[in-house]
Phi, psi and omega in degrees: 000125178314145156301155158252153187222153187293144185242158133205156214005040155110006184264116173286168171229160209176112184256113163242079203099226159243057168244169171216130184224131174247116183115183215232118172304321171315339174262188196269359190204165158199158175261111178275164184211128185220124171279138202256286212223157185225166179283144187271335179271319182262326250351048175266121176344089200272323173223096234215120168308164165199117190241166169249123135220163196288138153322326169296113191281326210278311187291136193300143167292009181273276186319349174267332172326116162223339145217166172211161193201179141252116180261165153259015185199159161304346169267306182286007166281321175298325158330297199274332184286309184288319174329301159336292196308286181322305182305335197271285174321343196250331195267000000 
């Protein structure tokens, strides 16, 4: 039986630690999301890596790298990823 994985705009998001991985490996990119640092009273994220990268696992990972940035909150990271994502996919 297929995994069910958590979506966002039609997209899985899949948390393994403190990674996020956004989009279907099966396509040509996907968006890593790695939280760097969380508020010690909420613990909602303060700091969260955002990489654009290529699906092919066959590649060193410095090479799958094609953009990356840092936010400060979890929406704009999820913003700037999918926009990334969306662009990637179009080209």
């Amino acid at each position: 039986m297929a995994e069910k994985f958590m979506t966002y705009k039609d997209k899985p998001l899949v948390r393994s630690g403190n990674e996020i991985y956004y989009g279907d490996m099966a396509e040509s990119h996907v968006v890593k999301f790695m939280v760097l640092s969380e508020n010690k009273e909420t613990g909602e994220p303060e700091k969260i890596s955002v990489q654009l990268l290529k699906s092919n696992t066959e590649l060193a990972d410095k090479d799958r790298i094609v953009k990356e940035s840092t936010k400060n909150t979890m929406f704009e990271a999820l913003d700037v990823g999918f926009v990334w994502l969306e662009r990637a996919l179009k080209a």
